[in-house]
N, CA, C and O atoms as a Tripos MOL2 file, in Angstrom:
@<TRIPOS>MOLECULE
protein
  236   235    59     0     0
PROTEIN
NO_CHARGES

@<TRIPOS>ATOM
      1 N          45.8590  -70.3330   57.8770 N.3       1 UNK1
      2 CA         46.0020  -69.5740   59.0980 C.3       1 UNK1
      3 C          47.2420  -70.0260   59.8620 C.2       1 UNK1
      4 O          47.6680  -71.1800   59.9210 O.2       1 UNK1
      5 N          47.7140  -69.0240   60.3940 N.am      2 UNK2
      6 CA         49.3780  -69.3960   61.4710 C.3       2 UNK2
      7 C          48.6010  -70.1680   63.1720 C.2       2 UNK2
      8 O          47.9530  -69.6260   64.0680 O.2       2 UNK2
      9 N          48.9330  -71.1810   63.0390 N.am      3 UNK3
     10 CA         49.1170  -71.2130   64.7890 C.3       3 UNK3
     11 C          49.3230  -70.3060   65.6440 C.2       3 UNK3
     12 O          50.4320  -69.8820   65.3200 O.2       3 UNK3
     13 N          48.9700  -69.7070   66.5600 N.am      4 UNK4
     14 CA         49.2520  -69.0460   67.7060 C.3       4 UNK4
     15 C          48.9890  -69.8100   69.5200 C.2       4 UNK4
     16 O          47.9200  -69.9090   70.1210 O.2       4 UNK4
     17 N          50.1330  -70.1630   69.9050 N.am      5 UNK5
     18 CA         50.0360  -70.6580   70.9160 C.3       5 UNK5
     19 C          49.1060  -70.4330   72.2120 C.2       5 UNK5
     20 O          49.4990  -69.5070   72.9210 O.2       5 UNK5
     21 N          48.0520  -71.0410   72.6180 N.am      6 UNK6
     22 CA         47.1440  -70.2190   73.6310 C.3       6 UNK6
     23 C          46.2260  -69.8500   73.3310 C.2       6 UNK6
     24 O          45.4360  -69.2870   74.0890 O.2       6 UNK6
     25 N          45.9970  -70.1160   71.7780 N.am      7 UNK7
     26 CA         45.0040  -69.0960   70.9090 C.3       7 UNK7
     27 C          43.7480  -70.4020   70.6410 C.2       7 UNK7
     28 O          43.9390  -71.1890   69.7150 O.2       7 UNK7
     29 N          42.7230  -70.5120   71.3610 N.am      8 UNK8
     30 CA         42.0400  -71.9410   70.1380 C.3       8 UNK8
     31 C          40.8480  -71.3800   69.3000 C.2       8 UNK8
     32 O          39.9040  -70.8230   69.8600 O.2       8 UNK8
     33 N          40.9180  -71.5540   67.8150 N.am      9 UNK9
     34 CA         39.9460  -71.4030   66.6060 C.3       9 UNK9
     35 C          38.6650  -71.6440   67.1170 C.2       9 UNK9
     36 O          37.7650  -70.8060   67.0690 O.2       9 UNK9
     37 N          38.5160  -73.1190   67.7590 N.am     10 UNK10
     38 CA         37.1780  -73.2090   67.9560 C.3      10 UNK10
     39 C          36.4280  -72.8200   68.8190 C.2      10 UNK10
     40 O          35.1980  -72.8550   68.7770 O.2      10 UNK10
     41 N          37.1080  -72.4110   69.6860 N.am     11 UNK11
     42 CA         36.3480  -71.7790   70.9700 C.3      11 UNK11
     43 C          36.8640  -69.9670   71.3300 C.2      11 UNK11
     44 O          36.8550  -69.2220   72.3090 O.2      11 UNK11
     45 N          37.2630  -69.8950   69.9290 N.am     12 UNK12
     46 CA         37.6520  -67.9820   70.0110 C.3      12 UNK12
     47 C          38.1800  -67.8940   71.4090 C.2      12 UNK12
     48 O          37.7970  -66.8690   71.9730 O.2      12 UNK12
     49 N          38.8640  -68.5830   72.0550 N.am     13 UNK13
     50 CA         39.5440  -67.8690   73.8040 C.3      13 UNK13
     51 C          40.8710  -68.4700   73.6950 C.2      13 UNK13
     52 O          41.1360  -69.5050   73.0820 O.2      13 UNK13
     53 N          42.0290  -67.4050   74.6270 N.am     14 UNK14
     54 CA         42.7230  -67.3690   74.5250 C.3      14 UNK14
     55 C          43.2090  -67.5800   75.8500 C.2      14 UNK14
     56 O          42.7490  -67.0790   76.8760 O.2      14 UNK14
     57 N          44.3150  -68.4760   75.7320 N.am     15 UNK15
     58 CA         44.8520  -69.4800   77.0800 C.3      15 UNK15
     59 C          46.5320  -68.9770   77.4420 C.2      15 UNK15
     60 O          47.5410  -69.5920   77.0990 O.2      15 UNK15
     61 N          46.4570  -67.2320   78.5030 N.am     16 UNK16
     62 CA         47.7330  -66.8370   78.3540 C.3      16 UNK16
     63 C          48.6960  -67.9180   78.9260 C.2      16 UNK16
     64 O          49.8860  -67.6190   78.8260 O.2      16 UNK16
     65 N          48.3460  -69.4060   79.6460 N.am     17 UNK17
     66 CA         49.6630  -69.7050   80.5090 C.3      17 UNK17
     67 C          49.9060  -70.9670   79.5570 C.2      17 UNK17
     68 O          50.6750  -71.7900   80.0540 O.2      17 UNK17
     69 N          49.4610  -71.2560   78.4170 N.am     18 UNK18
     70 CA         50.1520  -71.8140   77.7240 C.3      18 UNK18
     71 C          50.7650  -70.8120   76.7180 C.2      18 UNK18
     72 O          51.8650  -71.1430   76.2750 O.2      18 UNK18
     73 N          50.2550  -69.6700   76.2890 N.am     19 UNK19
     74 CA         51.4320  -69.0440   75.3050 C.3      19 UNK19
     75 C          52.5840  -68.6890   76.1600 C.2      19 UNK19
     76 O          53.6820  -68.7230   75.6040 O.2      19 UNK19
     77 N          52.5370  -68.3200   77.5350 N.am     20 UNK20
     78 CA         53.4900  -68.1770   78.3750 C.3      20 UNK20
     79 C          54.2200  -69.4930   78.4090 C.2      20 UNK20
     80 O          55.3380  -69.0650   78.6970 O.2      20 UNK20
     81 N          54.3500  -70.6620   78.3250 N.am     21 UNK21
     82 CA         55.3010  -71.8050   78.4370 C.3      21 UNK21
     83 C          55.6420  -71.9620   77.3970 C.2      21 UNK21
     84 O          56.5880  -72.7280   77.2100 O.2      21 UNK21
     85 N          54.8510  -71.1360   76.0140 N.am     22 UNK22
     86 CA         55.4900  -71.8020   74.7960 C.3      22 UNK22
     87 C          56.5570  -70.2480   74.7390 C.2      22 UNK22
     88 O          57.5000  -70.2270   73.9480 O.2      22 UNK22
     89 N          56.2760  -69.0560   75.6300 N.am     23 UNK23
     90 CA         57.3590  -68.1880   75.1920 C.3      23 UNK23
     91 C          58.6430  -68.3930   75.5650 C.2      23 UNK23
     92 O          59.7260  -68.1200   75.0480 O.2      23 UNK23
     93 N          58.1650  -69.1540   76.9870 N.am     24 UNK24
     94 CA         59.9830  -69.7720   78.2030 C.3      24 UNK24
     95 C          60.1810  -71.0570   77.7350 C.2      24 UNK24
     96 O          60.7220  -71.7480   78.5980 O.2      24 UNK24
     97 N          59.9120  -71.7660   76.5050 N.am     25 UNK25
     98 CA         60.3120  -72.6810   75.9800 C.3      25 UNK25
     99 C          59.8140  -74.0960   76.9890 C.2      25 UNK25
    100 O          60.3200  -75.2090   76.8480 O.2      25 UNK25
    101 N          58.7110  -73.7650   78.0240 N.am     26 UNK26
    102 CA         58.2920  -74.6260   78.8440 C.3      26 UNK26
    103 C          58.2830  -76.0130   78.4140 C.2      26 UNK26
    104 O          58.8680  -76.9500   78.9560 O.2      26 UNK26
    105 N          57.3660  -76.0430   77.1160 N.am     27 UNK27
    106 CA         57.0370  -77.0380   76.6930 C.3      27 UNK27
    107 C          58.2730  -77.9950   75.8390 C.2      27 UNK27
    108 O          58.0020  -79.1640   75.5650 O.2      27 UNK27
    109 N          59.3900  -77.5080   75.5200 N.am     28 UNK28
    110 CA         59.9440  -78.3440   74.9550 C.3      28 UNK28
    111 C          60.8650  -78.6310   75.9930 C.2      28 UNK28
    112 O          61.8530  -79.1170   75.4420 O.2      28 UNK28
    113 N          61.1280  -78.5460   77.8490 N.am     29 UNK29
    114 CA         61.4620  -78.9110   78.6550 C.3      29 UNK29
    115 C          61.0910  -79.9210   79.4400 C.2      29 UNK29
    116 O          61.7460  -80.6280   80.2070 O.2      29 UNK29
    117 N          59.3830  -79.8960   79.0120 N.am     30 UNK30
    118 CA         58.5860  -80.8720   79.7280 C.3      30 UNK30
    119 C          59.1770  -82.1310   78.2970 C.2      30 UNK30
    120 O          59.9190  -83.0800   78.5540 O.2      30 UNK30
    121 N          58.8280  -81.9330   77.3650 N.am     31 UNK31
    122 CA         59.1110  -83.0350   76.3290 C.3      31 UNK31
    123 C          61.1760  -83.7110   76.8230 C.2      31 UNK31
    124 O          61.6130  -84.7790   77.2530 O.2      31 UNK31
    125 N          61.7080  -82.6330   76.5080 N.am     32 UNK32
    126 CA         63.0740  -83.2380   77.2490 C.3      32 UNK32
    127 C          62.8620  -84.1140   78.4390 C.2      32 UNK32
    128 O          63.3260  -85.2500   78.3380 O.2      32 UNK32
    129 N          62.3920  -83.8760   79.2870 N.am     33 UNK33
    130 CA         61.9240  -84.3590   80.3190 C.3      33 UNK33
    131 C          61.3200  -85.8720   80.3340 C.2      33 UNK33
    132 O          61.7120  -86.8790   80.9240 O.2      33 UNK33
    133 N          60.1680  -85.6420   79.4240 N.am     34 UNK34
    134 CA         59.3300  -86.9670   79.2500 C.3      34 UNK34
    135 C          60.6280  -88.3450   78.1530 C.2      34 UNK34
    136 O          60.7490  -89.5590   78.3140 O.2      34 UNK34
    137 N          61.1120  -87.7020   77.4620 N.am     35 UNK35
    138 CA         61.8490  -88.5210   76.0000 C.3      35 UNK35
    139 C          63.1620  -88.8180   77.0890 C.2      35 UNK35
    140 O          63.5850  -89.9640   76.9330 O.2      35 UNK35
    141 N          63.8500  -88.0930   78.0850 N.am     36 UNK36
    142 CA         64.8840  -88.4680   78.3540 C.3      36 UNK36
    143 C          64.4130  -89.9440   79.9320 C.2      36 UNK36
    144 O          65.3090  -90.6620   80.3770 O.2      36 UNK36
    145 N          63.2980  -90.0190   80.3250 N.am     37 UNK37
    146 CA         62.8780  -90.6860   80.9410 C.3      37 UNK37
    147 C          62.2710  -92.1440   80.0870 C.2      37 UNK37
    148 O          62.2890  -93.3240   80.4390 O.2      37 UNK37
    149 N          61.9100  -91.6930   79.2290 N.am     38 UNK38
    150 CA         61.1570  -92.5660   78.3880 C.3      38 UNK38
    151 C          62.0860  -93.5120   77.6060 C.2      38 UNK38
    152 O          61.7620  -94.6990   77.5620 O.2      38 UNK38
    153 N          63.4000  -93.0370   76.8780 N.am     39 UNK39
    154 CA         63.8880  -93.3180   76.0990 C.3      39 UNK39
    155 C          65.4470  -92.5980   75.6900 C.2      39 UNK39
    156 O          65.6200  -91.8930   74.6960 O.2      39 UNK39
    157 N          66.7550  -93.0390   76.9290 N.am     40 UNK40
    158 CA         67.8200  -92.0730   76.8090 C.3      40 UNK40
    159 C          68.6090  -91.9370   75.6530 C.2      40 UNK40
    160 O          69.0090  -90.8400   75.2640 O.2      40 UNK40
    161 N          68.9060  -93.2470   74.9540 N.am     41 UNK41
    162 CA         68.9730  -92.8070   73.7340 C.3      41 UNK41
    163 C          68.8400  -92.0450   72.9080 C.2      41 UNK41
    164 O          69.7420  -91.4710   72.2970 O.2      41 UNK41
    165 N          67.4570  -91.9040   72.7390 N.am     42 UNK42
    166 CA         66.8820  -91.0090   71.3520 C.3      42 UNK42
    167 C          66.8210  -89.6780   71.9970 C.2      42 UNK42
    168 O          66.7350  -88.7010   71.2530 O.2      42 UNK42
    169 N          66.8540  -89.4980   73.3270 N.am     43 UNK43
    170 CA         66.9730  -87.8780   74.1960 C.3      43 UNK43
    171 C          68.8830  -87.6100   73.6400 C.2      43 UNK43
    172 O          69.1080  -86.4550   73.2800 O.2      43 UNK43
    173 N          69.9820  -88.4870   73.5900 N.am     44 UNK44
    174 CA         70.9200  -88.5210   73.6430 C.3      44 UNK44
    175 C          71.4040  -87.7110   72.3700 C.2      44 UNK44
    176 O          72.1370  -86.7440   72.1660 O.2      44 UNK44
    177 N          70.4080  -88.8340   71.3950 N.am     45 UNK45
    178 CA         70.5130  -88.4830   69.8060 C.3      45 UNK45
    179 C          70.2210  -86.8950   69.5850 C.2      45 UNK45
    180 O          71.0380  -86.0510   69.2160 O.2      45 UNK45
    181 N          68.2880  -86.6300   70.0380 N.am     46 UNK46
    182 CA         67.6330  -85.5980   69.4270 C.3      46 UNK46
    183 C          68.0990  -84.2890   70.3110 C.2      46 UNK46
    184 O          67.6100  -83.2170   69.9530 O.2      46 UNK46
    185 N          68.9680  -84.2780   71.3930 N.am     47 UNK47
    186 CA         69.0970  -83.0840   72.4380 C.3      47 UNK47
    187 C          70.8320  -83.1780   72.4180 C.2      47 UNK47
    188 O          71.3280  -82.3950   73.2280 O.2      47 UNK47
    189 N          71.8130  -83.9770   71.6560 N.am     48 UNK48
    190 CA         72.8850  -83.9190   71.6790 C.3      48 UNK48
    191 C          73.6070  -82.7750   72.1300 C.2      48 UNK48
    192 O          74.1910  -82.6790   73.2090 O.2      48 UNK48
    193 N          73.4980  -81.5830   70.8890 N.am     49 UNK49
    194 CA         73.4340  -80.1210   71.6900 C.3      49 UNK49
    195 C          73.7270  -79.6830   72.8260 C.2      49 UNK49
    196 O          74.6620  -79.2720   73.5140 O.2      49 UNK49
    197 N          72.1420  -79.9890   72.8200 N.am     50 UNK50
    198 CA         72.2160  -79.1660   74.3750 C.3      50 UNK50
    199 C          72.7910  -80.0890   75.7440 C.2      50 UNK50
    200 O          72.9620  -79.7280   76.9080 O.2      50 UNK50
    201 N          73.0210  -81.4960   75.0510 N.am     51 UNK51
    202 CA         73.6850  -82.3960   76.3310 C.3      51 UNK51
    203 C          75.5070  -81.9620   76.3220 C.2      51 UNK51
    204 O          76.1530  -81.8420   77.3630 O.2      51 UNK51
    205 N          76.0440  -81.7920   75.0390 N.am     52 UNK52
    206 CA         77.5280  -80.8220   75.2610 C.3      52 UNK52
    207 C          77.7800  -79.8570   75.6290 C.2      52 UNK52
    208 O          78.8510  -79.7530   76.2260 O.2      52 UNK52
    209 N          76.8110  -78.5080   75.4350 N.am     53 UNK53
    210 CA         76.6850  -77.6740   76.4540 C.3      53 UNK53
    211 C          76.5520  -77.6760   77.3870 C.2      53 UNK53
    212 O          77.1360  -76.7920   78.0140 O.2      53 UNK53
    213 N          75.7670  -78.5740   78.0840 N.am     54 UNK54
    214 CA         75.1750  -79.1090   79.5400 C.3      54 UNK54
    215 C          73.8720  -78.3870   79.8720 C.2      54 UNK54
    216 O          73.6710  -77.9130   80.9910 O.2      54 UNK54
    217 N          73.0700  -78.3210   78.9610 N.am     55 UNK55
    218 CA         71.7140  -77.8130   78.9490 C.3      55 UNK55
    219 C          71.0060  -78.8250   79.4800 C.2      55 UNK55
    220 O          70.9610  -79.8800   78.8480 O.2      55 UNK55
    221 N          70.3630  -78.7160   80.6540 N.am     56 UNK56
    222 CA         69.3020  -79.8330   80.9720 C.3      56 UNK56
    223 C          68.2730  -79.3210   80.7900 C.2      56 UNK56
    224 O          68.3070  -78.1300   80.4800 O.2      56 UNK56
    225 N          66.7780  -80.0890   80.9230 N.am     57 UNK57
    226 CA         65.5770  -79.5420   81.1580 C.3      57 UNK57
    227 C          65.2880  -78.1210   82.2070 C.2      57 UNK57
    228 O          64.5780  -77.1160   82.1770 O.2      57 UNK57
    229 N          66.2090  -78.6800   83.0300 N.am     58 UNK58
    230 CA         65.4590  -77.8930   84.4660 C.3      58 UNK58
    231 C          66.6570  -76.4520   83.9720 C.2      58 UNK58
    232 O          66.4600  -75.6190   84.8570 O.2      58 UNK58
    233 N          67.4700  -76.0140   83.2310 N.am     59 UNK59
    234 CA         68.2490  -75.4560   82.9660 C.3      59 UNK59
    235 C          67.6860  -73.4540   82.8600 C.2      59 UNK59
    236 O          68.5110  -72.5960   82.5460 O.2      59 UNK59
@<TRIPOS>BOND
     1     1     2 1
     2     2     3 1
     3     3     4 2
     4     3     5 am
     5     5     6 1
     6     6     7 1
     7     7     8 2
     8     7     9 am
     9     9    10 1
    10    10    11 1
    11    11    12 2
    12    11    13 am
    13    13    14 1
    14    14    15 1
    15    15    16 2
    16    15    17 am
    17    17    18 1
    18    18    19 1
    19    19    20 2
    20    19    21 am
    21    21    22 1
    22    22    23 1
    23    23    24 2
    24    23    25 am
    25    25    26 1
    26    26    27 1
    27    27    28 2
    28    27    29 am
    29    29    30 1
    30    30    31 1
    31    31    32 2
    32    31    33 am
    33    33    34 1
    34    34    35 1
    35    35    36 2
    36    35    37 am
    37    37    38 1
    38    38    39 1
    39    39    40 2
    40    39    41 am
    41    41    42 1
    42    42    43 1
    43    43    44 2
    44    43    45 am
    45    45    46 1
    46    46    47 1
    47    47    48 2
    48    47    49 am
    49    49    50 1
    50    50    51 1
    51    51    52 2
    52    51    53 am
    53    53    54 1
    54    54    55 1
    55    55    56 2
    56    55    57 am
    57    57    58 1
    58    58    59 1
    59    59    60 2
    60    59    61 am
    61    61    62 1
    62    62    63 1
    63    63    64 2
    64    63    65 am
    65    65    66 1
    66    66    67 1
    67    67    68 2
    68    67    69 am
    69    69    70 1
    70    70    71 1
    71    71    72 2
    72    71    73 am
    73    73    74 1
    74    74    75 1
    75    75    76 2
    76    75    77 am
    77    77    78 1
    78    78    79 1
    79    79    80 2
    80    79    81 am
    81    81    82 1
    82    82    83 1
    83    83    84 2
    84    83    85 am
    85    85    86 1
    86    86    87 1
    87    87    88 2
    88    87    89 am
    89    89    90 1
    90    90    91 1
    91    91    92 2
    92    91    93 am
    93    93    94 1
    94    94    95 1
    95    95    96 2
    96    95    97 am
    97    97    98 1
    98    98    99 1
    99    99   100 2
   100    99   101 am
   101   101   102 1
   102   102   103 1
   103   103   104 2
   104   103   105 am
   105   105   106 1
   106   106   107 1
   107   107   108 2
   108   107   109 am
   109   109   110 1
   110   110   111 1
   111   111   112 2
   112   111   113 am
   113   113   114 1
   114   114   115 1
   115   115   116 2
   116   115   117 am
   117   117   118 1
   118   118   119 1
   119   119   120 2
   120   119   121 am
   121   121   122 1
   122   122   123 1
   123   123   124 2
   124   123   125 am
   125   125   126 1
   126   126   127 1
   127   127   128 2
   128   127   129 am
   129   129   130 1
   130   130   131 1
   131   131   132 2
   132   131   133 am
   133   133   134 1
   134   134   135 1
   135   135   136 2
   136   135   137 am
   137   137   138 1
   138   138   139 1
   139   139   140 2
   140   139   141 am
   141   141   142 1
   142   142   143 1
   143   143   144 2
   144   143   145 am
   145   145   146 1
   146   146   147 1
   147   147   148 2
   148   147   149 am
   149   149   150 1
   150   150   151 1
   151   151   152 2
   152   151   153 am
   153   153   154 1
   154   154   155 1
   155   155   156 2
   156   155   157 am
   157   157   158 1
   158   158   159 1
   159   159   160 2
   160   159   161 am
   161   161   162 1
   162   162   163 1
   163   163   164 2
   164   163   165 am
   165   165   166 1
   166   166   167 1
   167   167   168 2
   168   167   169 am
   169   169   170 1
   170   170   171 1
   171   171   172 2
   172   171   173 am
   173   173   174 1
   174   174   175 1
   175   175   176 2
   176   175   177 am
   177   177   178 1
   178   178   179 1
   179   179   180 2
   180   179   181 am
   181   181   182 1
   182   182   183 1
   183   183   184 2
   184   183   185 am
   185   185   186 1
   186   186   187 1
   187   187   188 2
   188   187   189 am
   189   189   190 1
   190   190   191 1
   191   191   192 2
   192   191   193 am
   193   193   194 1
   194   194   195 1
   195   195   196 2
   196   195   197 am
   197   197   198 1
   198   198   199 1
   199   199   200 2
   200   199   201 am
   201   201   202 1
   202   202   203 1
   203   203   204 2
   204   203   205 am
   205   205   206 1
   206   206   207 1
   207   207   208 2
   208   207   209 am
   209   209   210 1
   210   210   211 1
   211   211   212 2
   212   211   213 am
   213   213   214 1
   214   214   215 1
   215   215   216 2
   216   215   217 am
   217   217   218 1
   218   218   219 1
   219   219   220 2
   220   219   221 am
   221   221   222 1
   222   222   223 1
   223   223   224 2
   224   223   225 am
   225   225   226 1
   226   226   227 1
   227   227   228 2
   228   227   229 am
   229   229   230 1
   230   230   231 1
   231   231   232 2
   232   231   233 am
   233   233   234 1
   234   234   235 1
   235   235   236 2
@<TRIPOS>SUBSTRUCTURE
     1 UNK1         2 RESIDUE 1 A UNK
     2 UNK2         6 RESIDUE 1 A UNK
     3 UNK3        10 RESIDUE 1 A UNK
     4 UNK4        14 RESIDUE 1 A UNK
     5 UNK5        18 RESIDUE 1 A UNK
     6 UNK6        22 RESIDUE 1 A UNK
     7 UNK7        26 RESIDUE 1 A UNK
     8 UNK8        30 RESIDUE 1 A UNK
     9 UNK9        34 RESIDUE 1 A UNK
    10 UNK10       38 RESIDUE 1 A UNK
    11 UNK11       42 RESIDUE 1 A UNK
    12 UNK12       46 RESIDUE 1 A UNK
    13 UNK13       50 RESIDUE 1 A UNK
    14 UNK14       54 RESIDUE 1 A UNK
    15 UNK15       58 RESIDUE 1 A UNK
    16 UNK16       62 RESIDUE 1 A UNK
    17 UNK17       66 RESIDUE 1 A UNK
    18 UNK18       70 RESIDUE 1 A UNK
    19 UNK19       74 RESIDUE 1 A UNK
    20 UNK20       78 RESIDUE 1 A UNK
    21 UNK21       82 RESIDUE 1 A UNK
    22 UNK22       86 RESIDUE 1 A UNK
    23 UNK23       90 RESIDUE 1 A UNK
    24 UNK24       94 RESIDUE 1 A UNK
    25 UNK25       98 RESIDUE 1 A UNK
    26 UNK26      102 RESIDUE 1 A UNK
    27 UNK27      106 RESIDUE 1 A UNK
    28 UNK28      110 RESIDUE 1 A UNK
    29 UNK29      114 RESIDUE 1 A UNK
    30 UNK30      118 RESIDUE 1 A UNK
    31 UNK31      122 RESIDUE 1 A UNK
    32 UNK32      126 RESIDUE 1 A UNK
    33 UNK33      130 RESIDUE 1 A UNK
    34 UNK34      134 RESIDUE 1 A UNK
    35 UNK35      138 RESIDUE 1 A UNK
    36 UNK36      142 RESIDUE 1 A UNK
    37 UNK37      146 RESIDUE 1 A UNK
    38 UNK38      150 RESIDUE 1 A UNK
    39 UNK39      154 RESIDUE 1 A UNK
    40 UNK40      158 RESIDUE 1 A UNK
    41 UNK41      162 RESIDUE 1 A UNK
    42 UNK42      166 RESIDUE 1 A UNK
    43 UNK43      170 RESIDUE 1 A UNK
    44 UNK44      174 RESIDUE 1 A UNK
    45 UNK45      178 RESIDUE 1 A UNK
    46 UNK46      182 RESIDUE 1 A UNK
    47 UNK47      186 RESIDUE 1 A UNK
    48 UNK48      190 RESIDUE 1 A UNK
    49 UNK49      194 RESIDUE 1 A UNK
    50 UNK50      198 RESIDUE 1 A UNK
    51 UNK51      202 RESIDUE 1 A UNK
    52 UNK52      206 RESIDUE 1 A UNK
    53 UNK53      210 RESIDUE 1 A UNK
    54 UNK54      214 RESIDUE 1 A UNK
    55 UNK55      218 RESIDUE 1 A UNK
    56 UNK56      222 RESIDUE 1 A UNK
    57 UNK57      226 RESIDUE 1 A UNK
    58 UNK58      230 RESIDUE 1 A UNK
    59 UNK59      234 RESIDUE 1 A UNK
């Protein structure tokens, strides 16, 4: 079976404001967020990208 964000198997209900953060990319802002606080380095390494563009979290 595919993942669907918002969607849970075991309890058949569907959770629109997390498929909504996984559609605005919420969640991998909150993770930028947490890894660049946690650990600037490896935010430096794994978000390089978007740190030459000048993509921040809050972006």
């Amino acid at each position: 079976t595919r993942r669907f964000p918002g969607y849970s198997q075991e309890s058949k209900k569907f959770n629109a404001d997390v498929h909504r953060q996984h559609i605005f990319g919420l969640h991998v802002a909150n993770y930028m967020t947490a890894l660049k606080e946690e650990n600037p380095d490896l935010y430096a390494k794994q978000f390089s990208r978007f740190v030459k563009a000048g993509i921040e979290p809050t972006s």
